[in-house]
Structure formats: structure tokens, C-alpha cells
N, C-alpha and C positions, 0 to 999 in steps of 0.2 A: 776607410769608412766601412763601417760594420754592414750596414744598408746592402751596399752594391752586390755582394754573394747572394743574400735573400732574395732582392729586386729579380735578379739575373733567374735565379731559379724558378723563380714567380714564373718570370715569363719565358723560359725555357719550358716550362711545363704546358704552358697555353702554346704556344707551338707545337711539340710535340702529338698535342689533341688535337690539332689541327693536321697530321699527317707530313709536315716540315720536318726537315733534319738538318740544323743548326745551331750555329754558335752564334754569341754575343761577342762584341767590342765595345767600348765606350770609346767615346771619341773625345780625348784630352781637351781638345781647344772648347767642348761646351759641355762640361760634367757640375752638376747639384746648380745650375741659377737660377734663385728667387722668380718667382712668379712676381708680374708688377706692375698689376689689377689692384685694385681696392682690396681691403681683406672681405670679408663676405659670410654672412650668419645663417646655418642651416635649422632647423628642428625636426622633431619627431616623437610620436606617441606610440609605446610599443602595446598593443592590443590584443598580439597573441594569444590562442593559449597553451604557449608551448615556454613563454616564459612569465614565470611566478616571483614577485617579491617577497620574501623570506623576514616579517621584520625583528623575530628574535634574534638573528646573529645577521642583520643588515645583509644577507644573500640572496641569492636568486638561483632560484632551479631553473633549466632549462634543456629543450632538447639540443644536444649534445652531435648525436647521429643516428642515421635508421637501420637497423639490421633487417637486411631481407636472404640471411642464410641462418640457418639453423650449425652447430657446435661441429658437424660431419658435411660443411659446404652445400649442404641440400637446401634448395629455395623455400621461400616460407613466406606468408603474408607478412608484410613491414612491420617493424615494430620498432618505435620508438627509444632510445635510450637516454636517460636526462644526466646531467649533472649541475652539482652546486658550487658554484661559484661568489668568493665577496662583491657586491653591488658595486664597488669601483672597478674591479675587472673585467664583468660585465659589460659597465658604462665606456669601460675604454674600450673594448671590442667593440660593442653597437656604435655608438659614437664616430670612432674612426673611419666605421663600413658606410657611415651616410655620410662625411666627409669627403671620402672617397667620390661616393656616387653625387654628391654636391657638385663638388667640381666638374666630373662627370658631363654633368645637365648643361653648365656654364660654358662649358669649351662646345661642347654641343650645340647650344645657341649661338656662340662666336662661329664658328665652324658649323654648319647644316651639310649633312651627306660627306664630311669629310674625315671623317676621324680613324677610318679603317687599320692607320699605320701610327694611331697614337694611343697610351694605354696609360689608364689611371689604376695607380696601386698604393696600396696602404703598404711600407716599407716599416720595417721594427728596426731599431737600433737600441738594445739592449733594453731599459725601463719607459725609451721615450718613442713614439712612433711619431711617424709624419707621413704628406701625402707627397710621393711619386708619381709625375706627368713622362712620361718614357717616348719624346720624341724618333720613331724608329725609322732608320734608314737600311734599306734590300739592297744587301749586294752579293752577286754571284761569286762562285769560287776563286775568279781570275782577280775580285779586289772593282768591279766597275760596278757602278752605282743600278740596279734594277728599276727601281720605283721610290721614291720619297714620298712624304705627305705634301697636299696641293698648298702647301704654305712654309715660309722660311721658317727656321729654328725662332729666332727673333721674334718673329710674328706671334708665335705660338710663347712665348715669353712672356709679352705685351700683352695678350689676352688671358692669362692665368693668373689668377688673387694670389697676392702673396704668401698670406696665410687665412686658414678659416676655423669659424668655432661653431663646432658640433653640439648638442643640447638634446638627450634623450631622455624617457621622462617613461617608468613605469609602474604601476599601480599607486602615483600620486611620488615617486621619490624623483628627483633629477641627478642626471649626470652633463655636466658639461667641459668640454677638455677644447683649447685651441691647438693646432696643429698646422706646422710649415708646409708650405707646398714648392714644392722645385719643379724644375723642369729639365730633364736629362736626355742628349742625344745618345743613344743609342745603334750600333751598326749590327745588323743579322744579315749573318753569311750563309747563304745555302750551298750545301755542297750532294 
């Protein structure tokens, strides 16, 4: 599955910014299983104005990223950089990131104060994305278990929608995409 490099990187990088030096495993006996909640419907009005609906060529301009270095590395008051993008690529970006943060909420309300060792990611696999639940299990260098989340894999299965549909909506156009959610154990090794 094309997923699992990206996922892994995903969150090899959120460790890393965390001061952690670790590897990933997936753990065979519980890899990609459906969430198997109800499916479950988000929305959203984007208001910015940092992104602009385009309707001669169906785009949207947006900001992009901020430069706060000048061409010679020397710091400099932020500034803004936009780019255009077609309104369904767009829609699938925003979409996907309140998807994300959808579930997010949901496993949050299942789970209050517990989620420290569990990470919602929006995964790409080539033209189609979907949402990643990254059940994570700490284990030391020797292979023994550190700390796990305060709830079984299963548990966390059983409280995850199986799939959800995203609905973004700006200057009057809509985008709505459904999208899988799995639930994937994960093992982080510190060394």
C-alpha cells in the first residue's frame, strides 16, 4: 500500500519535532481496519482572506506559504506567497484537513484526556486520499512495551466511523469528497 511510506513519514516527522529518535513498525496482526462507528458528516465555510474563488477558470488563489527571509537568508517582515489552484484540488485539500480534524473531535469525545498516543492523519495514496487513525504503541530498544494508549486497539476500532464526508463551501461554490477512515497499529521504537 502506497499510504504506509507517507503515513510513517508523516509521523516520523512529528516525532522528530518532538526531540524523539525513532523508528516505526506496523504491527501485522492489526494493519488498515475500517473504523465501525456510523459514518459521520462534517462541514465548513471557508471565510478567509487568504483564499479567493476564481470563477473564470473555476480556481482559487490562495495563500500558499509565508516568507519571513529575504533571497540572501536575512530576516524580513512575513510575507505572504499565493498560488492557484483548480477549485477541486482545493476542495480536496480543505476537505480532507476537516476530515481529518472531524474525526479528530469524535475520538476525542470517545476518549477525553486520552489521545496522546493516538494520531489522526490524512494519508494520499496516489489520486485518492483517505483518513489515518495511527493507533501507537512505545517500545524501548530491547522490543518491551513502554506505554500504550489507555484503551485496546479494538476499543479504538469500535469508536471510529468508518467513513466520513467532508463538505467545504467558498465564496458560494461547494466541494464535497467522502473519505475511508482506518485504524492502524503502529509500534515506535526509541532508541
Amino acid at each position: 500500500m502506497k499510504t504506509k511510506p507517507i503515513l510513517l513519514t508523516m509521523i516520523a516527522v512529528v516525532i522528530l519535532f518532538t526531540g524523539c529518535v525513532s523508528t516505526f513498525a506496523s504491527d501485522s496482526t492489526n494493519t488498515a481496519t475500517n473504523g465501525e462507528m456510523t459514518a459521520m458528516n462534517v462541514s465548513k465555510a471557508v471565510t478567509d482572506s487568504d483564499s479567493t474563488y476564481i470563477p473564470e477558470n473555476d480556481s482559487v488563489r490562495y495563500r500558499s506559504a509565508v516568507k519571513q527571509t529575504d533571497e540572501d537568508d536575512r530576516p524580513t517582515r512575513e510575507q505572504a506567497e499565493y498560488s492557484v489552484v483548480s477549485f477541486e484540488t482545493w476542495g480536496d485539500s480543505e476537505a480532507a484537513s476537516l476530515a481529518a480534524e472531524g474525526v479528530r473531535e469524535k475520538l476525542s469525545d470517545q476518549f477525553p484526556d486520552a489521545l496522546e498516543r493516538v494520531e489522526v492523519l490524512v494519508s494520499h495514496d496516489g489520486d485518492h486520499r483517505s483518513i489515518t487513525v495511527a493507533y501507537v504503541v512505545n517500545k524501548d530498544a530491547d522490543g518491551d512495551i513502554i506505554n500504550t494508549p489507555d484503551f485496546g486497539f479494538d476499543t479504538l476500532v469500535s469508536k471510529t466511523p468508518s467513513e466520513i464526508t467532508a463538505t467545504v463551501s467558498l465564496d458560494g461554490n461547494q466541494y464535497t469528497a467522502t473519505y475511508d477512515v482506518t485504524v492502524e497499529r503502529m509500534e515506535l521504537t526509541t532508541s
